[in-house]
C-alpha positions as CSV (number, residue, x, y, z in Angstrom):
1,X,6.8,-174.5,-120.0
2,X,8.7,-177.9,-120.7
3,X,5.7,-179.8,-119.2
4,X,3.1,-177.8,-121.6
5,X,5.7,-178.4,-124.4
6,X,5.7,-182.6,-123.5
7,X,1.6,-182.4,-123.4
8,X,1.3,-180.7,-127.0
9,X,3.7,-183.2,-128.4
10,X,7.1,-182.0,-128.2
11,X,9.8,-184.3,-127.6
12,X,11.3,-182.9,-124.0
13,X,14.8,-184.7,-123.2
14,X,16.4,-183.0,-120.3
15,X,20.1,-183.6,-118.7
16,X,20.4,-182.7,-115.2
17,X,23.3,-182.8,-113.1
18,X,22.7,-184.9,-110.1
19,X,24.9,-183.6,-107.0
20,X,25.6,-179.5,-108.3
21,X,28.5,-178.4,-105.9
22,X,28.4,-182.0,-104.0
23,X,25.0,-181.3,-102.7
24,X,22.4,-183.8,-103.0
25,X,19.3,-182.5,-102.7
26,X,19.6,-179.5,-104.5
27,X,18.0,-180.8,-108.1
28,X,16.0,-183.7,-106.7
29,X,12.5,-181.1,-106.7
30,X,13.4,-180.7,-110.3
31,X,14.1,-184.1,-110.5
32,X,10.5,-185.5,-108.9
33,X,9.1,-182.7,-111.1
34,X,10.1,-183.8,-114.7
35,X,9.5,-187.7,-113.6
36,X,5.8,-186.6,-112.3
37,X,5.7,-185.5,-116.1
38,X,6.8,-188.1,-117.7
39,X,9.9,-185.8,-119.4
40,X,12.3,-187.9,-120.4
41,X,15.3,-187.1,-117.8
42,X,19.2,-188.0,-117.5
43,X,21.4,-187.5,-114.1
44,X,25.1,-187.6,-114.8
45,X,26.7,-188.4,-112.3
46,X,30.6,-188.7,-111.1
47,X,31.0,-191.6,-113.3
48,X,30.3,-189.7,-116.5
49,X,31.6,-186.3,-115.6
50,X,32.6,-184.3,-112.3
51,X,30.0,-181.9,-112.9
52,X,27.3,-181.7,-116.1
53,X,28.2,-178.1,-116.2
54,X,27.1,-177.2,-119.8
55,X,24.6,-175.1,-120.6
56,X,22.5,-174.8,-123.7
57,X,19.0,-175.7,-125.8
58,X,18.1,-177.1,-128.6
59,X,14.7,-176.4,-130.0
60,X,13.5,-177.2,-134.1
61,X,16.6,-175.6,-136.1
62,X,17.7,-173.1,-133.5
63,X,20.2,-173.7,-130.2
64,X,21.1,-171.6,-127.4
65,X,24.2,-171.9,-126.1
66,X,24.5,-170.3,-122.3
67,X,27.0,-169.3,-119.1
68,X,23.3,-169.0,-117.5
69,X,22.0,-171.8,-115.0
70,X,18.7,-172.5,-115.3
71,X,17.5,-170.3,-112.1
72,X,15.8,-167.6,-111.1
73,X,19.0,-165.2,-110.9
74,X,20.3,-166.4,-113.7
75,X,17.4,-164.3,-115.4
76,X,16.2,-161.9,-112.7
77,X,20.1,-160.3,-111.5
78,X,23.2,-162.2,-113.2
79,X,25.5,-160.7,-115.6
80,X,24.9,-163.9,-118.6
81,X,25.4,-164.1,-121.7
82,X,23.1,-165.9,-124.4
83,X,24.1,-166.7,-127.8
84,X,21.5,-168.1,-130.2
85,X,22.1,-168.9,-134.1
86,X,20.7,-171.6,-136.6
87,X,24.1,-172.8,-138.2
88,X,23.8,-176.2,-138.9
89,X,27.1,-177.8,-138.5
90,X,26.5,-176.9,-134.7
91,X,23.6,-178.0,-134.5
92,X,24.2,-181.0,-135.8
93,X,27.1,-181.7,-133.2
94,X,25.2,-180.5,-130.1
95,X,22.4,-182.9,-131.3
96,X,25.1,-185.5,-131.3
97,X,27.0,-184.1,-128.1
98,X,23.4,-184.6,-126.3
99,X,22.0,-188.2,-126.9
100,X,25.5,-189.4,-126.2
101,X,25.6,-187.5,-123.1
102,X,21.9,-188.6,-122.3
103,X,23.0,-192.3,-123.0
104,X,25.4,-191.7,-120.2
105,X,28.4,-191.8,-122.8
106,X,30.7,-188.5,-123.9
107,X,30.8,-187.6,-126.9
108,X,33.1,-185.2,-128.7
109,X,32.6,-182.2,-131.1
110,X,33.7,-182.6,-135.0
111,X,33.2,-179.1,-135.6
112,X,36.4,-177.1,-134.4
113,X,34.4,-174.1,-133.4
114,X,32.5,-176.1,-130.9
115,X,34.8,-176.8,-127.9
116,X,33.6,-179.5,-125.7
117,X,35.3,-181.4,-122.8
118,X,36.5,-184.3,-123.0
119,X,39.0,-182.4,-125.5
120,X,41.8,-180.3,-125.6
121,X,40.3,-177.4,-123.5
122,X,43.4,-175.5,-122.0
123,X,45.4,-176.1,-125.3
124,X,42.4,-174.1,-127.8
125,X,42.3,-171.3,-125.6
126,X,46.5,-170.9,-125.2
127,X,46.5,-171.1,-128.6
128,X,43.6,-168.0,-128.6
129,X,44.7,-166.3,-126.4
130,X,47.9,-166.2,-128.0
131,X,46.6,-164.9,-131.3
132,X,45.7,-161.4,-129.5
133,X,47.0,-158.3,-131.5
134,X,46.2,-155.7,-128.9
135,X,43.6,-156.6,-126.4
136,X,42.2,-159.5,-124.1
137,X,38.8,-158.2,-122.8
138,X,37.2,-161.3,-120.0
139,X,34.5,-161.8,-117.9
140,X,35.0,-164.9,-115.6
141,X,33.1,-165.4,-112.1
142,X,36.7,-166.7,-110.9
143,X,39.8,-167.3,-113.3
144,X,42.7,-169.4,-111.2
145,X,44.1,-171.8,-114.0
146,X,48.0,-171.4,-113.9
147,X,48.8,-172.2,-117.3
148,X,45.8,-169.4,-119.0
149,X,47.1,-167.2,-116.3
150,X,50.8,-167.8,-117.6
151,X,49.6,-167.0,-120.8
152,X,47.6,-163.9,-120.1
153,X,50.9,-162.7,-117.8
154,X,53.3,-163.2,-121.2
155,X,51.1,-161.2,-123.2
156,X,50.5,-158.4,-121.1
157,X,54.4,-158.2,-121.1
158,X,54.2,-158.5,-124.5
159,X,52.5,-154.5,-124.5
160,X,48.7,-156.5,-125.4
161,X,46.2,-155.0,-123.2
162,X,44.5,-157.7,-120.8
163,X,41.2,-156.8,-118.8
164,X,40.2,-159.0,-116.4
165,X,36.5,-159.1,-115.1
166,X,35.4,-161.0,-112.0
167,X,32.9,-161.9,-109.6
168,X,32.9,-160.2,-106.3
169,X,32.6,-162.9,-104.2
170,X,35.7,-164.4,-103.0
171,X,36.1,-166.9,-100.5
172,X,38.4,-165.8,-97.8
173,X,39.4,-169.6,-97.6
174,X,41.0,-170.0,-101.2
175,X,44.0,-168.9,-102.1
176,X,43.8,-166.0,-104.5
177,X,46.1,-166.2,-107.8
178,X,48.5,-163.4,-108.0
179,X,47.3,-161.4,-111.4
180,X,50.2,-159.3,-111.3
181,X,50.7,-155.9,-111.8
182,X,50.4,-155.7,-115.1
183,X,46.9,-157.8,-115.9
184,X,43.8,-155.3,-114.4
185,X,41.7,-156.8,-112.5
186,X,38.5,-155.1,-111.1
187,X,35.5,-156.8,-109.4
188,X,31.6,-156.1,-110.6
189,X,28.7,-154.9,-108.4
190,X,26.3,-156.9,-110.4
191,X,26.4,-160.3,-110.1
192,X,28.6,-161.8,-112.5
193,X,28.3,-165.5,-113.8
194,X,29.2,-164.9,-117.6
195,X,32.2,-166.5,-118.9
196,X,33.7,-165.1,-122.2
197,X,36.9,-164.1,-123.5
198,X,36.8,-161.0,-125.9
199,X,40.0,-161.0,-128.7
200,X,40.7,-157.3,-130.5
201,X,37.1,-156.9,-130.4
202,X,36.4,-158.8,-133.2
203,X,36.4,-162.4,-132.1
204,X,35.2,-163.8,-129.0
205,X,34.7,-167.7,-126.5
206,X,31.9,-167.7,-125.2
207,X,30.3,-170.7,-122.7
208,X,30.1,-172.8,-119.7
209,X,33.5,-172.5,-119.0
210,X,35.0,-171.7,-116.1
211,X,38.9,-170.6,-116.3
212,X,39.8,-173.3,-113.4
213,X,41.4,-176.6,-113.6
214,X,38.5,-178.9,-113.0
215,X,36.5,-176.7,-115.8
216,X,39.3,-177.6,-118.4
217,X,39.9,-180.9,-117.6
218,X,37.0,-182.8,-115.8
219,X,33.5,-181.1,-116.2
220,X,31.7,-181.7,-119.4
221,X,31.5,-177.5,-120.8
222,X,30.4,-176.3,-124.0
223,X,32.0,-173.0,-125.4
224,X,31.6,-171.6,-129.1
225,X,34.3,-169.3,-130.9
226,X,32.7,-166.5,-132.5
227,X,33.8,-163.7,-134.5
């Protein structure tokens, strides 16, 4: 589809991460695919980011922004979560985000909605998380950052309802957070790869984010608060 859309006319930019989970072959077909085509490509690499793990389009007026990877699970069997909308303001600064990011610079977001790393990641989603009135609903393939778990621990002891969803795939090598009694925690059949965090049902995060350390300080993400 890209390569139909670059022969029609359309200007095709794409940003590819170069080594996803250290391995180095694992995007070079896509890589040798887009070059055969003449689509204009970037690779970040360390140097730029640990991982280029964001996740969204930009097409005319209209973005997508995504916890989906751009494979074929991601749209045959993954839990994922797509949020598309024509506001402006964002688009404007994921325009922005994107030609600084496929300059190889970083770029951050003027519009506080918008959260994108290099920024103050962990301290945007204490803050809300800590706004919850009665319930915490999230989805998160693995959630291990000790200070969001502090935060989650406080409120449930606090009497705010926290509902943890996760991936069931755990590696018996890492060493599993402690959750407590008091936040529940259940695993889902389905394969799970969104990443969202649900307030009082009325206002949401939703994005590449992962709720680990490296996510909130090192990876370039892109999340958008919603209500």
């Amino acid at each position: 589809a890209l390569m139909r859309a670059q022969k029609r006319g359309v200007d095709v930019r794409v940003i590819l991460e170069k080594f996803p989970f250290w391995n180095t072959s694992l995007n070079r077909e896509t890589q040798l695919f887009l070059e055969k085509n003449k689509i204009p490509l970037h690779q970040s690499g360390e140097k730029q980011f640990a991982f280029m793990h964001a996740k969204y389009m930009l097409f005319d007026n209209d973005w997508i922004i995504e916890t989906a990877n751009w494979t074929r699970a991601s749209f045959s069997s993954n839990r994922e979560f797509f949020l598309q909308g024509q506001d402006h303001e964002i688009y404007k600064n994921l325009e922005a985000l994107f030609s600084a990011d496929f300059e190889g610079g970083k770029w951050i977001s003027r519009d506080i909605r918008l959260l994108a790393w290099p920024t103050n990641a962990r301290d945007r989603l204490t803050d809300f998380l800590e706004g919850t009135e009665k319930t915490i609903d999230i989805y998160a393939p693995s959630f291990s950052d000790a200070g969001l778990l502090t935060t989650l621990a406080q409120l449930c002891y606090r009497d705010k309802t926290i509902r943890l969803l996760l991936a069931n795939y755990d590696d018996e090598s890492d060493q599993k957070p402690d959750y407590g009694r008091c936040i529940q925690v259940r695993k889902m059949k389905k394969p799970l790869h969104a990443k969202s965090i649900i307030r009082d049902s009325q206002s949401a995060f939703l994005g590449s984010f992962n709720y680990t350390k490296n996510s909130l300080e090192n990876n370039r993400e892109i999340g958008l608060f919603i209500s």
